[in-house]
N, C-alpha and C positions, 0 to 999 in steps of 0.2 A: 091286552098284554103284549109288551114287545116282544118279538124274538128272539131268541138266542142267539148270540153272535159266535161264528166258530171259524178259528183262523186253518185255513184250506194251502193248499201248493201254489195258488198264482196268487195269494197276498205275500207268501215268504218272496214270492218272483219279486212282487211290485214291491216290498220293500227290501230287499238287496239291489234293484236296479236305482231308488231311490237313494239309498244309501251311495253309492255307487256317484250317482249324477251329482251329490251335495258335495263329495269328495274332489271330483272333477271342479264345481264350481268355485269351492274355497281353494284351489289350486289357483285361480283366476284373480282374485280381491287377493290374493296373502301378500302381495306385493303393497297393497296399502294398505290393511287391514289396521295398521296402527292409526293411519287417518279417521276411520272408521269405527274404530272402538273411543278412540277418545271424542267424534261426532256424538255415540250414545249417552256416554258419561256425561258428558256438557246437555245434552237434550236433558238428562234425568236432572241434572242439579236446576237447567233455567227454567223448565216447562211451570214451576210453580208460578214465576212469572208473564211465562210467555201466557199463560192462561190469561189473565189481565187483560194483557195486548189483545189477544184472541175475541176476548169480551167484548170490545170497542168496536169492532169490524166484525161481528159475526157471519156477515155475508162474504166476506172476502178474507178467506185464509191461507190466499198466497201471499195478499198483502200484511197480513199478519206475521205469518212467515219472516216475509223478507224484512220488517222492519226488527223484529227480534236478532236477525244472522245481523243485521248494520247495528244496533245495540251491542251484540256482542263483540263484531268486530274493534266498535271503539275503546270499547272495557278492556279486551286485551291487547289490541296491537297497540294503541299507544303510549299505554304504560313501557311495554317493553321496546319499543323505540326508544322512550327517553332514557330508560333505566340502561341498555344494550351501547347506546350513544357514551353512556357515563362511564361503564364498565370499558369500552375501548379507549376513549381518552388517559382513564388512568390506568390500566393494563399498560397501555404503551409507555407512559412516561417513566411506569415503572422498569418497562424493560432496559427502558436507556439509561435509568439511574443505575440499574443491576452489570448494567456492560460496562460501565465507568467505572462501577465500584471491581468490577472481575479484572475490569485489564490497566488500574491502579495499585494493583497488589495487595487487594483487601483480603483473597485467600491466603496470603502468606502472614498477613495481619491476624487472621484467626489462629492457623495452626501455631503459631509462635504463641500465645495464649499462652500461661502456667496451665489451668483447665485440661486444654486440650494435651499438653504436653503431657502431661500424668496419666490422661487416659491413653495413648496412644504406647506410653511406658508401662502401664495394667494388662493392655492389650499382647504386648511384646513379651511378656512373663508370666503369663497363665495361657497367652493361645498356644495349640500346636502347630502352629502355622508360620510361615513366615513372618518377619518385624517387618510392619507398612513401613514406607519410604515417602515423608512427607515430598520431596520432591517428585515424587511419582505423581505424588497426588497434583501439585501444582501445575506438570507439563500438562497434565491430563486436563485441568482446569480450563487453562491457556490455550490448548487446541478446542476445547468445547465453546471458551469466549470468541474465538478465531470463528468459528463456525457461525454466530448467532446472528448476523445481521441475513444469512441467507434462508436460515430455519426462521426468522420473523418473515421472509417472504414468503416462503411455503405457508406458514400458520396462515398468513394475510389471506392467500390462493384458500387455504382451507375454511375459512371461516368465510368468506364470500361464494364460498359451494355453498355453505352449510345453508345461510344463508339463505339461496335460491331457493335449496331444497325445502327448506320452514314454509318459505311465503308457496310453495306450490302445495305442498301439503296440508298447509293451513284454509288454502283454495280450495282443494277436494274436500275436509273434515268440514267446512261452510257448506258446500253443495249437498253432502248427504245431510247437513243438520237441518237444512230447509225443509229435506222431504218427512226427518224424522218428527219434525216439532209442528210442521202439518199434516201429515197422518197417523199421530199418534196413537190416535183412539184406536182407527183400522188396522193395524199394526200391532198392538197387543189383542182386538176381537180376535183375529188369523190365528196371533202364537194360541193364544188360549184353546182356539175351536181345533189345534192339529195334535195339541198336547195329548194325548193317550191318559193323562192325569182326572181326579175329581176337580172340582171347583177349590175347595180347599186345598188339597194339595197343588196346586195351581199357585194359589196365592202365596203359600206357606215358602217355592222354591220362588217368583219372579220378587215377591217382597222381600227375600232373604239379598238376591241380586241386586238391586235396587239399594236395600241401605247397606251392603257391602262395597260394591262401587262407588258411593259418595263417604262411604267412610275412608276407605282408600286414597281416592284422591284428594280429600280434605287433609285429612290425618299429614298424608305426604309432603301435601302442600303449602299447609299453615305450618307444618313442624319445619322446613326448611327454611323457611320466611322470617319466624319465630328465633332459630339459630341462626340463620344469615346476619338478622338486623342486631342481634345480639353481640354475635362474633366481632361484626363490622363496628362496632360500637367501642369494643373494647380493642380493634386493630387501629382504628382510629386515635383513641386514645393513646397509644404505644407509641403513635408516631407512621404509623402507614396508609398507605390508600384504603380509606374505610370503606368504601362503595365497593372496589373492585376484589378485597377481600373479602369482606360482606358476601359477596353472590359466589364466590370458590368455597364459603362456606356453605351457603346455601346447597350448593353442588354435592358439596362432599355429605352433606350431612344424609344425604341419599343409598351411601354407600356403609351396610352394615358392620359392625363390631366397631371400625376403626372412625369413621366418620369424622366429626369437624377437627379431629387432633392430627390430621393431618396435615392441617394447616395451621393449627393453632402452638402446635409443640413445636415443629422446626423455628416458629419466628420468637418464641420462647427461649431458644437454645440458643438464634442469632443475638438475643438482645443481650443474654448473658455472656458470651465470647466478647460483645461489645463496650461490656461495662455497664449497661443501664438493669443492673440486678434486680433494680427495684418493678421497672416496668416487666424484666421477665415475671418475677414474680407473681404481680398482680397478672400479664395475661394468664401463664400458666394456673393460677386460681381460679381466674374466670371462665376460664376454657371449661376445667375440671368440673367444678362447681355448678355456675348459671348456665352454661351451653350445654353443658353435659347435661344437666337436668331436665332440663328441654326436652332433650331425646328420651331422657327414662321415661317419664313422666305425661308429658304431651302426647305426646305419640302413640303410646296403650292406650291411653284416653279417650284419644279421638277414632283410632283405627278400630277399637271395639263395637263404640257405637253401640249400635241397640242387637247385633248380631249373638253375643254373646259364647264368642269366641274370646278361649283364652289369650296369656298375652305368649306363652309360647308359640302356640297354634301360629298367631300373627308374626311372629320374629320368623319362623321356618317359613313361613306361605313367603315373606320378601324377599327371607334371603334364597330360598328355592325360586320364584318368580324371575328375582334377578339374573341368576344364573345361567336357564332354564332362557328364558323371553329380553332379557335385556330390560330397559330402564320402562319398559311396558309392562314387566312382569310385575311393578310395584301393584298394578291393580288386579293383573290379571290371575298372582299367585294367591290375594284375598280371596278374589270370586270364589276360585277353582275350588279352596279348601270351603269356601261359607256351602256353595251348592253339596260338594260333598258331606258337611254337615247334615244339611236340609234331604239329603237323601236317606242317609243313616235314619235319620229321626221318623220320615216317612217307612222304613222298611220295620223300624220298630213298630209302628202302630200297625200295619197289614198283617205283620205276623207275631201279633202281640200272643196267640193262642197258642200257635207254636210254640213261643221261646217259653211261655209262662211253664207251658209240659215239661219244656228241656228241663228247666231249671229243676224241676219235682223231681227229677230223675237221678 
């Protein structure tokens, strides 16, 4: 019969100084830790593959390893070289066609509009505020077109940091995915044999982990893809650069409540000041409609998964995550809420006797 285990004064020592040392440590990684969490996420969606690979070379699972990190790297870097390539050539053309149109007097072409004059006359007769001064608006224009050829160098300087910083970061999330997707197995034996948990309840929080991370970042990332290609489709159509529209929707669609109508309603309103009612029309339909739908829809869809978290639960975890963690938080605010699910559930069944009494009471 084993014996009884009974926690004494130097196990509270040895796990407050543990406590203590893990603290200090994650002080150390938090600076990449975003490298590092999307290393596991990507370990968790390839390993069904890398297994394959693994299979071929049984004796050699470095080489294993390293040919999976070079499979991955191609699958994603060179997509977005070509796609990032597209997106600048027509970003830029577009900004030079927008300077031309800014400092030909296209804003004085708008506000002169009947439209905008009505609104601007609605504005002046129900606000308590001052009557705008369209000339106000134009100087302000014209110093901000005055400005843009220096803010395209800054952006240029910014986007060549950013840049750096991807392919360095991109370096490090390869380096630990190596170690991850070759010590897999010994790496969940460790978590498991430290967990203080059953075998099943074991399983019940790292499998909750597991498909809430690939729901996460599937969900994210086919729904942006899905409204990117969508958006870019119908921008294309309208008359705009559809590639480089396309991926600012993709972007936006990242960002909750207001999402791809941030991009899709201003060029809506431009088409109409313009005259081409019909094309506002049809974007603003399709915006509403097929893109918006997207997000109702696909999105609960895929982000639920097999977790079976509601679609509130999921709208709060993102828009909290976001907040909270930045464009990291898209996954990290699922996890947080699925483990805290998977905890709840476990504490129901430990004191199932308990609560059953409470209730009698």
């Amino acid at each position: 019969m084993p014996k009884e285990f009974r926690v004494e004064s130097r196990h509270w020592l040895l796990i407050g100084a543990l406590a203590l040392a893990s603290y200090a440590s994650y002080t150390l990684i938090q600076p990449y830790i975003g490298s590092i969490v999307m290393a596991f996420i990507i370990s968790l969606l390839y390993y069904p593959a890398h297994i394959k690979v693994e299979k071929r070379m049984p004796s050699s699972p470095n080489a294993a390893s390293m040919i999976s990190c070079t499979l991955l790297t191609f699958m994603i870097v060179i997509p977005l070289l070509v796609v990032f390539s597209s997106i600048i050539h027509q970003g830029t053309t577009f900004s030079k066609d927008s300077y031309i149109w800014l400092t030909s007097g296209g804003v004085q072409e708008v506000l002169s509009h009947p439209y905008v004059i009505k609104f601007f006359a609605l504005i002046e007769k129900y606000s308590p505020f001052e009557p705008v001064d369209t000339q106000i608006i134009v100087q302000k224009v014209a110093t901000a077109a005055s400005k843009f050829g220096a803010q395209l160098l800054n952006i240029s300087a910014k986007i060549l940091g950013d840049a750096t910083s991807f392919v360095i970061n991109f370096m490090l999330m390869l380096f630990v995915l190596f170690f991850l997707l070759r010590d897999h197995g010994k790496m969940v034996a460790a978590l498991r044999h430290v967990l203080p948990l059953s075998r099943t309840q074991e399983d019940a929080v790292l499998n909750e982990v597991e498909e809430v991370a690939k729901s996460a970042v599937l969900g994210s990332l086919l729904t942006a893809l899905a409204q990117g290609f969508a958006g870019g489709f119908a921008m294309w159509m309208a008359g705009f650069p559809g590639l480089f529209w396309g991926s600012m929707m993709a972007f936006a669609s990242l960002i909750p409540v207001v999402g791809t109508a941030l991009i899709w309603l201003p060029a809506s309103i431009y088409l109409l000041l313009t005259g081409n009612w019909e094309w506002a029309l049809f974007l603003a339909t399709w915006g509403a409609v097929v893109v918006g739908s997207i997000d109702n829809f696909l999105r609960p869809l895929l982000m639920q998964g097999s977790s079976g978290m509601s679609t509130l639960l999921i709208f709060f975890s993102i828009l909290g995550g976001l907040h909270v963690f930045g464009l990291i938080g898209l996954i990290y605010g699922p996890i947080i809420f699925a483990v805290t699910l998977v905890l709840f559930k476990l504490y129901e069944v430990e004191f199932k006797d308990f609560l059953d009494q409470q209730d009698l009471r």
